[in-house]
C-alpha positions in Angstrom: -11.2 13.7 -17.6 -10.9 10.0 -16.5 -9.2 10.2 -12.6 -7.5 6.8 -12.1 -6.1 5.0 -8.7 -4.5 1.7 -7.7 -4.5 0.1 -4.4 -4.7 2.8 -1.7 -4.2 5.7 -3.9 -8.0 4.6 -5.1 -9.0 7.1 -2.1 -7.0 10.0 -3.4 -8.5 9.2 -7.0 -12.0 9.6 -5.6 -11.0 13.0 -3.2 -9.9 14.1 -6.4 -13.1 13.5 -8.6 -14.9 15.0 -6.1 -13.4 18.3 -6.1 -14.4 19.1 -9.3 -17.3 15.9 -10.2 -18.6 18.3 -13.6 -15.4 18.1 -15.0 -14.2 14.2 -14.4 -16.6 11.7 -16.8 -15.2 8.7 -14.9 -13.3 7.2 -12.4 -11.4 3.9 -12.7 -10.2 2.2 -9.2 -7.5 -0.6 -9.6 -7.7 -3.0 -7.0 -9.4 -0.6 -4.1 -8.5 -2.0 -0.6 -11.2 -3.2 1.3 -14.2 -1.3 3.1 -13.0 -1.8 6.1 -10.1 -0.7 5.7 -10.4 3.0 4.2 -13.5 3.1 7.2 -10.6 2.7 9.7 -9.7 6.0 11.6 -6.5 6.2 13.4 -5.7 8.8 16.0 -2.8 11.2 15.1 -1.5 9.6 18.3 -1.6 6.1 16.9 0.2 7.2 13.7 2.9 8.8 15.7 3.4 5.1 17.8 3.6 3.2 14.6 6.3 5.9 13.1 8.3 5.9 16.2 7.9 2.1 16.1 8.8 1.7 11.9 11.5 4.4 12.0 13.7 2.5 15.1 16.3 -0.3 14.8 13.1 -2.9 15.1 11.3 -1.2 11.9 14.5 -1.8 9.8 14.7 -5.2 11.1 10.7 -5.6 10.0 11.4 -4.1 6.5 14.5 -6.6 6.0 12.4 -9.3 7.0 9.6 -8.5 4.7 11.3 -7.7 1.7 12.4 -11.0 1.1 10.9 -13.0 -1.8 9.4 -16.0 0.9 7.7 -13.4 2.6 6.7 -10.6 -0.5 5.2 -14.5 -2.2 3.1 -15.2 0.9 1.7 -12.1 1.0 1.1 -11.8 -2.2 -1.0 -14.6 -2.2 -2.4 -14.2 1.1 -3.6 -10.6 0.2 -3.0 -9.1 -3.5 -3.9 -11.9 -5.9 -7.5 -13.6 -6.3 -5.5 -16.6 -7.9 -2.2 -17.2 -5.7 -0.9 -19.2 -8.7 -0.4 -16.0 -10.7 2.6 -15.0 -8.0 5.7 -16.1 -10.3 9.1 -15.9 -10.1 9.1 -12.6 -12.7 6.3 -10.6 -10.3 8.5 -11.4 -7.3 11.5 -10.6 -8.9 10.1 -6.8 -9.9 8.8 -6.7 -6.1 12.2 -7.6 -4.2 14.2 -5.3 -7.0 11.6 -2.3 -5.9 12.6 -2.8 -2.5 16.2 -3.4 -2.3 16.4 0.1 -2.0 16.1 0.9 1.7 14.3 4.1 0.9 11.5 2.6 -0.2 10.5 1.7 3.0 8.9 5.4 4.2 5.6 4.3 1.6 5.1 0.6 3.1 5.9 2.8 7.0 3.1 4.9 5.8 0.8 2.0 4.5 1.6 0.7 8.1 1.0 3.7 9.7 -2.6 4.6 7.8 -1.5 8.3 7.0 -3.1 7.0 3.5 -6.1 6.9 5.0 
């Protein structure tokens, strides 16, 4: 089998492969985050703060604030594209639709959090 994984799930694609590495014949990683970052360790302390922090009136506030399309386009280009130009109005408006759902928030908590990691 081919194991597959975008982003941060690219460290779940490669646990995966290597639970079994005679049965997968290759692994494909979709924008992997960087080194550094899968190389950071949190404390199940400092995961606890940053839920306690995401999950109060200020973490709703944060989510509000980031879910709108100025800020979901400067990120973007800050941090997802390699060509900021490629951020258009289409991309944005699949990004802002995904999270005008409150509920979405509990996997960018998470992101924030590290329990990915």
């Amino acid at each position: 089998c081919v194991v597959a994984g975008q982003s941060n799930l690219c460290t779940v694609a490669l646990e995966a492969a290597a639970l079994d590495p005679e049965a997968v014949k290759g692994v494909v990683l979709l924008g992997p985050p960087a080194v550094e970052a899968l190389s950071l360790d949190k404390s199940p302390e400092a995961i606890a703060k940053v839920w306690r922090i995401v999950g109060s009136p200020v973490g709703a506030a944060l989510f509000r604030f980031a879910r709108r399309k100025p800020f979901l386009a400067s990120f973007s280009k800050k941090n997802l594209f390699a060509d900021p130009a490629l951020v258009d109005d289409d991309y944005l408006d699949v990004c802002a639709a995904g999270a005008a759902d409150a509920a979405t928030r509990h996997a960018v908590f998470s992101f924030v959090a590290g329990t990915w990691r």
